[in-house]
Every structure is written in C-alpha cells, then in structure tokens.
C-alpha positions as CSV (number, residue, x, y, z in Angstrom):
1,X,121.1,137.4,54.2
2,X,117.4,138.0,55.0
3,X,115.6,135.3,52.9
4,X,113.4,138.6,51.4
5,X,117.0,140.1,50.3
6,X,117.2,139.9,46.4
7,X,120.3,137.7,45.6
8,X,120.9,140.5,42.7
9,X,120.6,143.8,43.4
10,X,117.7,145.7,41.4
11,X,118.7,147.8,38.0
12,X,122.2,145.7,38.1
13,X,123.9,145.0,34.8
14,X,123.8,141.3,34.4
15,X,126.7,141.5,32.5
16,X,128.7,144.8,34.2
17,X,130.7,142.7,36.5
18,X,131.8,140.4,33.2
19,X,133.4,143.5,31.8
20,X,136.9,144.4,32.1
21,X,136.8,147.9,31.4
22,X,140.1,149.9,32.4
23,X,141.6,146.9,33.6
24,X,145.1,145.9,31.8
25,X,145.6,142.0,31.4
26,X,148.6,140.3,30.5
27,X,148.4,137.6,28.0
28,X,151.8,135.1,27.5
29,X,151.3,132.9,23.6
30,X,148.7,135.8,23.4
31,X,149.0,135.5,19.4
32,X,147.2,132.6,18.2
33,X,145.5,129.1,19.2
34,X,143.8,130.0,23.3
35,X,145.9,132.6,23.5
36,X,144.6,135.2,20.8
37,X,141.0,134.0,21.8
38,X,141.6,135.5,25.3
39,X,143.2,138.6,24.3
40,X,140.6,139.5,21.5
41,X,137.7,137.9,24.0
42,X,139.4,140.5,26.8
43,X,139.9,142.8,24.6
44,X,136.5,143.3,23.4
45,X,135.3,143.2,27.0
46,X,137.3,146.7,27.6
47,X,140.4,146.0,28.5
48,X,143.4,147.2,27.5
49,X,146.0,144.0,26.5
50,X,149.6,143.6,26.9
51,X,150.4,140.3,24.9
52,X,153.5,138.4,24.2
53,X,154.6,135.6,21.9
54,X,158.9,134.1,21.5
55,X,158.4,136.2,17.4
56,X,157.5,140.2,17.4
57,X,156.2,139.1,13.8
58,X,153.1,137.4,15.8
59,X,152.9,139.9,17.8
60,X,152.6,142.3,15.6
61,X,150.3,140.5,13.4
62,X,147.7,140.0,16.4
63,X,148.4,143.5,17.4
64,X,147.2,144.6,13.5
65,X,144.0,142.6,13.7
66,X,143.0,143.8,17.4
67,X,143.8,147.7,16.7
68,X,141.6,147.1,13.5
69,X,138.7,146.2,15.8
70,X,139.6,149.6,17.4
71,X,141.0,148.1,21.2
72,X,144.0,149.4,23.0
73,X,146.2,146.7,22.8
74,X,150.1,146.2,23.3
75,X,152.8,144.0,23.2
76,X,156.3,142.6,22.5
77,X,158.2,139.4,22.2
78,X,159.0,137.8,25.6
79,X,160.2,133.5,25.6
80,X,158.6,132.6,29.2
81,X,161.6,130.5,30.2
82,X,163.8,133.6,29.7
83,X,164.0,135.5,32.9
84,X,165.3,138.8,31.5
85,X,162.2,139.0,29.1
86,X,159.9,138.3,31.8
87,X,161.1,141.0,33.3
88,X,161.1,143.3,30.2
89,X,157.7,142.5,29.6
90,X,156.6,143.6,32.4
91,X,158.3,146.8,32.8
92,X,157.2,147.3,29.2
93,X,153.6,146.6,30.7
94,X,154.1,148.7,33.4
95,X,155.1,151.8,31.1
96,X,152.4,151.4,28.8
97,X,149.8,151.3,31.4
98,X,151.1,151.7,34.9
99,X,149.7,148.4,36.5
100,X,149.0,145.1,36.0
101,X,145.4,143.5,37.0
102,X,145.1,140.4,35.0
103,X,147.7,137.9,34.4
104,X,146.6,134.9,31.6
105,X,150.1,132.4,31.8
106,X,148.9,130.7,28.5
107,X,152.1,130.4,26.9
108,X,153.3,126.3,26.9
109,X,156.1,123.9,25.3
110,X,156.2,120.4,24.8
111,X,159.3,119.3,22.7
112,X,159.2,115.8,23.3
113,X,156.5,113.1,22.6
114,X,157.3,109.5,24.2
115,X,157.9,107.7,27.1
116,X,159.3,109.1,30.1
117,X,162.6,106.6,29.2
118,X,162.8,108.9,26.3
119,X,163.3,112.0,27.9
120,X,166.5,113.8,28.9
121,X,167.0,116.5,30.9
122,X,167.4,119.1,28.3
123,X,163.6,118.8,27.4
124,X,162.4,118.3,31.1
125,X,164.5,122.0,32.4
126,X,162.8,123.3,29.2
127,X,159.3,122.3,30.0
128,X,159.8,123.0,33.6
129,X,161.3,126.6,32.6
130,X,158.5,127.6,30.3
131,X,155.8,125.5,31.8
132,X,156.3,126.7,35.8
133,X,159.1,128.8,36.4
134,X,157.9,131.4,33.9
135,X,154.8,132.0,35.3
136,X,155.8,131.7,38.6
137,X,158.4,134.4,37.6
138,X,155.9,136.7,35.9
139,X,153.2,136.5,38.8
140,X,156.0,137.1,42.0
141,X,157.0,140.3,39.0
142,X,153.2,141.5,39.1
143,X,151.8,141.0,42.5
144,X,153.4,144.3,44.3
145,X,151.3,146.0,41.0
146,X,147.9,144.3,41.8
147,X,148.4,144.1,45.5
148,X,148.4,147.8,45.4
149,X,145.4,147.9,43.7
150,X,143.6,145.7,46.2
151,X,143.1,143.2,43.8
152,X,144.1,141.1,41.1
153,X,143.4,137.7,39.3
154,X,145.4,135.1,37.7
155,X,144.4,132.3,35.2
156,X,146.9,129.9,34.6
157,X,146.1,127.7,31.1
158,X,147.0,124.0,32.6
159,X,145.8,120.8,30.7
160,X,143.3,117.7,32.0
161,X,147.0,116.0,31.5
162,X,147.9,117.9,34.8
163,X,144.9,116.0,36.3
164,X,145.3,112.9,34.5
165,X,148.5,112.3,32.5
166,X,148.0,111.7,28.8
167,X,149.4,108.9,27.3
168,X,153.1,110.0,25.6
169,X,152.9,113.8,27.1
170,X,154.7,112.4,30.5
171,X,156.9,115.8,31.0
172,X,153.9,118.1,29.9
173,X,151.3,116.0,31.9
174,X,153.7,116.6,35.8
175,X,154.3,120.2,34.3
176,X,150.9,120.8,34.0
177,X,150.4,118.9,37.5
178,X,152.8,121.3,38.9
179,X,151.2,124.4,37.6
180,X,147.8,123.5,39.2
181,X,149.7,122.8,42.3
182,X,151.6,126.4,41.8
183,X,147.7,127.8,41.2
184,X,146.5,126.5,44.5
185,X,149.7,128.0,46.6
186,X,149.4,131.1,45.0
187,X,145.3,131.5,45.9
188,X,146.2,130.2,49.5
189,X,149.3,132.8,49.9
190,X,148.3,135.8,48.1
191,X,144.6,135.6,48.7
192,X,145.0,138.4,51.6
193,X,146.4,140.6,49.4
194,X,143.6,140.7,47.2
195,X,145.1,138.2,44.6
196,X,142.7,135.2,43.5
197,X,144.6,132.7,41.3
198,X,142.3,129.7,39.2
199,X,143.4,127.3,36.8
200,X,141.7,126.1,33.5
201,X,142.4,122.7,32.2
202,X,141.3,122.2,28.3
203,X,140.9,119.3,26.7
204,X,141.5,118.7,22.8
205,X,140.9,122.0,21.9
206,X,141.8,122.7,17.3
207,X,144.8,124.7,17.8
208,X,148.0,124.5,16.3
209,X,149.4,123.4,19.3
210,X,147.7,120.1,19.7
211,X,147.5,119.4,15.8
212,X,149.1,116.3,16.0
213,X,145.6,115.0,17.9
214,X,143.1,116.4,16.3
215,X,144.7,115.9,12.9
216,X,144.7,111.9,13.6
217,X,141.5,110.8,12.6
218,X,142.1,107.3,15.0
219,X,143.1,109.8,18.0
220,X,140.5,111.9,17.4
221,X,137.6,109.0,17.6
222,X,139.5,107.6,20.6
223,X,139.0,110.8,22.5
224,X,135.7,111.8,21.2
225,X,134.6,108.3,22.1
226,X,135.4,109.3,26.0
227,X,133.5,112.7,25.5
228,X,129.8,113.4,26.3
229,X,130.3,116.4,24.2
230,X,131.3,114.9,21.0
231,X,133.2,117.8,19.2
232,X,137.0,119.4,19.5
233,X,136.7,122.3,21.0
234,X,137.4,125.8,20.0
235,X,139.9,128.5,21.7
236,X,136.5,130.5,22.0
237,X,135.2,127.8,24.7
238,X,138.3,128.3,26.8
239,X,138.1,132.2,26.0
240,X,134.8,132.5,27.6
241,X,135.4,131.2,31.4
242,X,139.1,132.9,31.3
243,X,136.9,136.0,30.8
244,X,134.6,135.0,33.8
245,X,137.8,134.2,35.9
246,X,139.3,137.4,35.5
247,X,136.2,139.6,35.6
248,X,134.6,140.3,38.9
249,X,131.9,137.9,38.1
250,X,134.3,135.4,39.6
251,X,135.5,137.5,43.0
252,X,134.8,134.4,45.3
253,X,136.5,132.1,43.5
254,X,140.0,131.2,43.8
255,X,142.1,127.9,43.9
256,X,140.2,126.2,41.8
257,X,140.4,124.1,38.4
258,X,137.7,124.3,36.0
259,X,137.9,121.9,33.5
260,X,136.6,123.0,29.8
261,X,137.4,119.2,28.1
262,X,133.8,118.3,26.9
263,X,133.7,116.1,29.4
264,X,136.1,114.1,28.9
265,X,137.2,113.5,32.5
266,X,133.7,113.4,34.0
C-alpha cells in the first residue's frame, strides 16, 4: 500500500460493510437472553433471520415482536442436541430463503452445578451434545450453502469459562473449551472455502440463563470486584461485536476469541 493510499476509500459508508442486508443468518436460543439480542440486532441491520429455540411458543413470541418492527424473520423449534431437528432446521432455512450466510450457535445447557465428582455421564453426553456436537452438526449442514456463495461466517457464543474454568460449572467450562477449540479447526479448515469462524466468550452477562450469578448479591460483588468495568453486562454488549463478526466489517478475521467480560480476565 502506497503510504499516500487512503486506508478508506473516499465517499465509503462507514457503516455499509456493518450491514447485513440480504444476508440470511441462523440464530440457535435465538428467543431470549444473547440470543434475541442478536437476532433483533441482525435483524435490524437487514437481514433476514431464521431462529430457533427447544418451545415454538418462544419462537413464536420473538417472531411476533420482530415482524412488529417490520423485519423478515423466521423460525421453528429445533433442541441442538437432536440431530433430526438440526437437520429440519436447516432445510426449513433453506426453503424459506435458499442459503445460509450466517450461522450464530448461541443455544447452551448446563444441567448440573458442582464438582466434577458430582457429575455423571448423563449430564456430560448432554452438555457435550448441545454444547459441541450441535453446532458442529449444524455448521458441516450449512457449509456446502455458504461455500457456494464464496463466503460465510460463523460466531459461536462460548464462555470466559472455556478459557478459564469457573468455579462449579466444570462440564460447561471443557464444553466451552472444546467449542473454542472446534472454532479454531473450523477457521483453519474451511477458511479456503470462504468460511471465517470466531468465537465470543461473555462474561456475567443478566440473562436468564446465568440468573443464579447475578441474582447472588455475594457472587455478584465477588465478580465485579475482578472487573475493571464494574457492571453485569447486557445481551446488547454481546449483540454488537456478533454483528461486527458476521458483517463484512470483520472479513480478515477468523479464529479468533474475543472476549466481552468487562474485563474480567484481563
């Protein structure tokens, strides 16, 4: 690059290559908490969203509220460790809108808090299932879709327990680990196909998933204490760089984690 070259091109949108518009984007646990912040944040960035959730009734309650803000948005109810729904959600994907360029695996479990002693194999297969296999299953079911469309990106929601394991979350905390790992494989493999895959780890974010933290008034000041940023987050702050990892904005990157934990791990 000549050092008189303009780094941005002149008259360029500063925001065009944040928008999403005509791409379709999958969105697993797409109905509340992180997951409904990325859809509607999507969404409202001009794409059109296939979401999911294990309860049509959630799905069609976030599917009321989006349509009411006038987006083209879909969905049905798919369980991520059930193989026969990923696959129905994606050929109901594929009907609706004939390709897939975004893929958001959001959708989590954690049935078991405790010791690793504690924990049987019953809740490890079903961590494991949700937690990996399901988005490893739904990505190998998309790529032929985004590979012919010469690109693609995927943003898998992980945890700063897959980077350091949180105290009684054991089974979540390597599931996690495993995910990043399954990010990174993914960017190196699929990368010449046009695929980029990046991870996002959030911290305490005020959902109803991790309501048993931020509830606590102890836990809360234990983990606040640890944060530069003293607040919980908000699905909105994980919303914002899932937008920038699937948009163009981000077409370098790939295999990376991006932490959005207030600083937590710093």
């Amino acid at each position: 690059m000549s050092p008189h070259e303009p780094l941005i091109p002149p008259h360029e949108d500063p925001l065009a290559r944040l928008r999403l518009r005509g791409k379709v984007a999958i969105v697993t646990g797409g109905t509340r908490g992180i997951g409904l912040a990325i859809a509607t944040t999507f969404a409202r960035a001009g794409a059109h969203v296939a979401l999911s959730s294990r309860k049509q009734e959630h799905v069609d309650a976030a599917l009321h509220a989006l349509r009411a803000e006038g987006h083209t948005v879909s969905g049905i109810a798919a369980h991520m460790g059930k193989p026969d729904d990923i696959a129905r959600l994606v050929e109901y994907t594929m009907e609706q809108y004939d390709g897939v360029d975004v893929v958001v695996n959001n959708a989590a479990t954690n049935p078991v808090f405790g010791p690793l002693q504690e924990s049987g194999d019953e809740a490890f297969d079903k961590i494991f299932g949700v937690n990996v296999k399901g988005p490893l299953a739904l990505c190998k079911a998309v790529h032929s879709s985004m590979a012919s469309r010469g690109a693609g990106s995927i943003v898998n929601i992980a945890s700063i327990g897959g980077v350091s394991p949180e105290a009684g979350l054991g089974l979540y905390s390597v599931s996690k680990s495993a995910l990043i790992s399954l990010t990174k494989v993914m960017a190196q493999e699929w990368g010449a196909d046009g695929i980029r895959a990046n991870a996002i780890c959030p911290g305490l974010i005020k959902t109803k998933f991790s309501a048993a933290l931020w509830q606590d008034e102890h836990i809360k000041h234990e983990i606040l204490g640890h944060q530069p940023i003293r607040r919980v987050g908000v699905p909105q702050d994980v919303a914002g760089l899932a937008l920038f990892l699937a948009s163009g904005a981000s077409s370098y990157c790939t295999g990376s984690v991006y932490m959005v934990d207030g600083g937590y791990l710093a």
